[in-house]
C-alpha positions in Angstrom: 67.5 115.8 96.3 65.1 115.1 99.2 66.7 116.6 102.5 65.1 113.4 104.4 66.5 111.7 102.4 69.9 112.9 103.3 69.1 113.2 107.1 68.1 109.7 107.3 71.5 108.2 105.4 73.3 111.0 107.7 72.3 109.1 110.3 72.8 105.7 109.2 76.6 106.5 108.2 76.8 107.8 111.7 75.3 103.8 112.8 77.7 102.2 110.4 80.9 103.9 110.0 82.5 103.0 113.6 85.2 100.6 114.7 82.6 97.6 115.4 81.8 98.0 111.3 85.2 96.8 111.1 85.4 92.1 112.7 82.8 91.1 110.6 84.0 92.4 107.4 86.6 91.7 104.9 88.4 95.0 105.6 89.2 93.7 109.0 92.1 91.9 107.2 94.0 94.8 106.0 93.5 96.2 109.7 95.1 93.3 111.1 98.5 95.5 109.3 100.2 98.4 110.1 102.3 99.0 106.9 101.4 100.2 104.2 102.6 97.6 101.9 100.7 94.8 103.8 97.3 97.2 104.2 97.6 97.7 100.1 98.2 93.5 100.1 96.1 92.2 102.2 93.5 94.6 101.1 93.8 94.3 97.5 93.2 90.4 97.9 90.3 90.7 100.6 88.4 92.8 98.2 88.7 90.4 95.3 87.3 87.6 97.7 84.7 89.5 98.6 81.9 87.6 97.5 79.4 85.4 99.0 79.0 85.0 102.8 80.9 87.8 104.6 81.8 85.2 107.4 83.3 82.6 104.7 85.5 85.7 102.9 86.6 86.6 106.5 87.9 83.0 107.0 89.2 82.4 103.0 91.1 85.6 103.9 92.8 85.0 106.8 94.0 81.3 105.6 95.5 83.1 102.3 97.0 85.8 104.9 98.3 82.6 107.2 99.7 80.9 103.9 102.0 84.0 103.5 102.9 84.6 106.7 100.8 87.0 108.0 103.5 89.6 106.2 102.1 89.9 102.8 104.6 92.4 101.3 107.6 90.6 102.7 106.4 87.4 101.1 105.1 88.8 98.0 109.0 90.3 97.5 111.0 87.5 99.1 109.1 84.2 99.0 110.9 81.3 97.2 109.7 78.5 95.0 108.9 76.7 98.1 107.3 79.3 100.1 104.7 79.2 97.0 103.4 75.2 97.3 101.0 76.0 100.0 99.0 77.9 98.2 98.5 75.7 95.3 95.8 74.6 97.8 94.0 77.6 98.0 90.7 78.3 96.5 87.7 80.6 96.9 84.7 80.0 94.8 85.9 80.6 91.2 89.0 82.4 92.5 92.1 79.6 92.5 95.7 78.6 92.9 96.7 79.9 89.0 94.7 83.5 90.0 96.5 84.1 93.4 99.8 82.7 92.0 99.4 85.7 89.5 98.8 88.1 92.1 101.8 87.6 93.8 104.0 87.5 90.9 102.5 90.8 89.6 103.0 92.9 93.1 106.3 91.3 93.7 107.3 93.1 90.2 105.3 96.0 90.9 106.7 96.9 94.4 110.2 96.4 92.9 109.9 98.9 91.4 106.6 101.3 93.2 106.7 102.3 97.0 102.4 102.1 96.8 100.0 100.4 94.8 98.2 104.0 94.7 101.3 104.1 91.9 98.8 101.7 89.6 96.0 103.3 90.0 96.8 107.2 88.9 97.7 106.6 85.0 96.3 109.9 83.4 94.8 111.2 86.9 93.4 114.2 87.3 91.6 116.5 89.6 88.1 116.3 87.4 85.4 114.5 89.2 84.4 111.7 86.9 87.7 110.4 86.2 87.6 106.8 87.8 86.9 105.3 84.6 89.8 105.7 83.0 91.9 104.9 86.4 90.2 101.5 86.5 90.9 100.9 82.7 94.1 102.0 83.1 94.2 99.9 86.4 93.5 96.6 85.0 95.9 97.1 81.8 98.6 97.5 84.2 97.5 94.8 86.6 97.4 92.1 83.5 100.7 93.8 82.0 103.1 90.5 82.3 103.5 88.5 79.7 102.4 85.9 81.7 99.1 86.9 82.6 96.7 84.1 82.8 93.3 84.9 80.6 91.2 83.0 83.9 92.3 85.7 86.4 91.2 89.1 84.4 87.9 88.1 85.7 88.4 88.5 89.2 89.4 92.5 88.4 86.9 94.6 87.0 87.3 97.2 84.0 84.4 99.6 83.1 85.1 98.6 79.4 83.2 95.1 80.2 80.7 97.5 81.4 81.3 95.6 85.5 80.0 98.0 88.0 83.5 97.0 89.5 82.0 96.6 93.0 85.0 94.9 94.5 87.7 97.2 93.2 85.7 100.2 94.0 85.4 99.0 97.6 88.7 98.4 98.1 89.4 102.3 96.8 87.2 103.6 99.3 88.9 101.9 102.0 92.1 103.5 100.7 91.2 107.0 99.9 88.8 107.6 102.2 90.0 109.9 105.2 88.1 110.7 108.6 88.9 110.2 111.8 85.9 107.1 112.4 88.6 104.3 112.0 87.0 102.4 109.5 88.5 103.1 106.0 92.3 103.6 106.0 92.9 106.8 103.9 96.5 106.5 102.9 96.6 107.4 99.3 96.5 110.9 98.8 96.1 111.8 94.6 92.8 110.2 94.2 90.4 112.4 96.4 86.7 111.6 98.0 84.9 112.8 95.4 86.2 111.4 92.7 85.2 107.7 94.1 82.4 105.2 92.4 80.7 103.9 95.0 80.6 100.3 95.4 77.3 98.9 94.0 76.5 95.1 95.3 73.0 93.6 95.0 72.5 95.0 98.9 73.4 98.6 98.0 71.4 98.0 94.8 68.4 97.2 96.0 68.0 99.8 98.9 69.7 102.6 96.5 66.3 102.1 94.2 63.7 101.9 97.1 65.6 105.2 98.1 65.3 106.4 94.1 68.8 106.7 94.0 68.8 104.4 91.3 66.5 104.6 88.1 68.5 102.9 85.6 67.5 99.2 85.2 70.4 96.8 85.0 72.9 97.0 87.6 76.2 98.2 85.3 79.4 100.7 85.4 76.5 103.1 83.9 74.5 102.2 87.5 77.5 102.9 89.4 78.4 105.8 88.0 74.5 107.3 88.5 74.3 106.2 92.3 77.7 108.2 92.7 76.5 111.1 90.9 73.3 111.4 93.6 75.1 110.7 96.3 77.0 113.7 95.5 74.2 115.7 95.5 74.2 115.1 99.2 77.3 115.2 99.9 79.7 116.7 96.9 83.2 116.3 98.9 83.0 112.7 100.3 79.8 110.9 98.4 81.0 107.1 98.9 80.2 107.3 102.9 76.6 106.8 102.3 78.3 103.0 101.1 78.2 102.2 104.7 74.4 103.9 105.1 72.8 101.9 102.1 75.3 98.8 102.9 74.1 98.4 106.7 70.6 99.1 105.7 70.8 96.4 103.0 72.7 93.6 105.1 72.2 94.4 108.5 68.8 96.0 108.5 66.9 94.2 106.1 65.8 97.4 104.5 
């Protein structure tokens, strides 16, 4: 791999992963929390809105967060029948009141019986790098478990068997596994490591990733994902996914 190519997305994670990253993106919802329930929560949802406008998901997400609350984990385990009426009002794009009703229901049975949603994620984990795969598959059968699992909502979570490049899902990972001491991404689960994260591969990330030749493959799939992660790993083998905020900021913010 080029080393200016490495310098120059060095530099740009140093640009991008800071605090100020953080208002005008989703993952300033799970920082509005402090425990780890509500980060997981909050989180989880914020990265399954996140599409379209980054302003409009930031304002979707904080009237979801407002409709519980503002204390996701307590409502998610304690809300009533009634507590649940608001929300048959909410709606983002092609995610509605059926697909966030079945959110809630399957974290208030999952935390029943889990301390962390890092729980659902580490079926079959183990320390080999390329393992994420099998995680997410294993992710979503768990996820869609309950019997009453609507067939509309598997589409807002991602599986590498429909060949997704799971950008959403894979965002919200990095914001939970990641660990340094910038303030941006969270780093509270500790089994899944660094470098064994996919990283998150929108049309932005796409687009500079193959101006960059970090990218050769054509279509933009779990496959494209998967090769992006592997180069980024050539520049950095222990913590690949924080070149998402290099190739992200040069996409959005830059223009690149």
């Amino acid at each position: 791999m080029d080393n200016g190519i490495k310098d120059f997305l060095d530099e740009k994670v140093s640009l991008y992963n800071r605090p100020d990253f953080i208002p005008l993106d989703p993952i300033s919802i799970p920082h509005r929390f402090r425990r780890l329930q509500d980060i997981e929560i909050a989180g989880f949802f914020a990265a399954t809105l996140a599409w379209g406008q980054r302003k409009t998901i930031v304002q979707k997400c904080l009237v979801l967060m407002e409709m519980m609350d503002n204390s996701p984990y307590d409502f998610v385990l304690n809300h009533s029948d009634q507590d649940l009426k608001p929300l048959l009002n909410f709606k983002h794009r092609t995610f509605n009141d059926l697909d966030t009703l079945y959110f809630i229901q399957f974290f208030r049975s999952f935390y029943q019986n889990h301390e962390s949603l890092e729980e659902a994620f580490t079926n079959d984990w183990t320390e080999q790098a390329d393992i994420m795969g099998t995680l997410l598959t294993n992710f979503h059968k768990t996820f869609f478990s309950l019997p009453e699992a609507p067939m509309r909502t598997r589409k807002h979570v991602a599986t590498p068997l429909r060949k997704s490049a799971c950008k959403r899902i894979t965002m919200f990972l990095r914001w939970m596994v990641r660990n340094d001491d910038k303030g941006v991404d969270f780093g509270l689960w500790k089994t899944i490591k660094p470098y064994q994260l996919i990283c998150p591969c929108d049309l932005h990330v796409d687009r500079v990733a193959r101006r960059l030749g970090l990218i050769q493959r054509k279509q933009t799939d779990w496959l494209t994902a998967q090769e992006l992660t592997q180069n980024l790993r050539q520049l950095d083998p222990v913590d690949p996914v924080k070149y998402d905020f290099a190739l992200f900021g040069l996409g959005i913010i830059e223009k690149y």
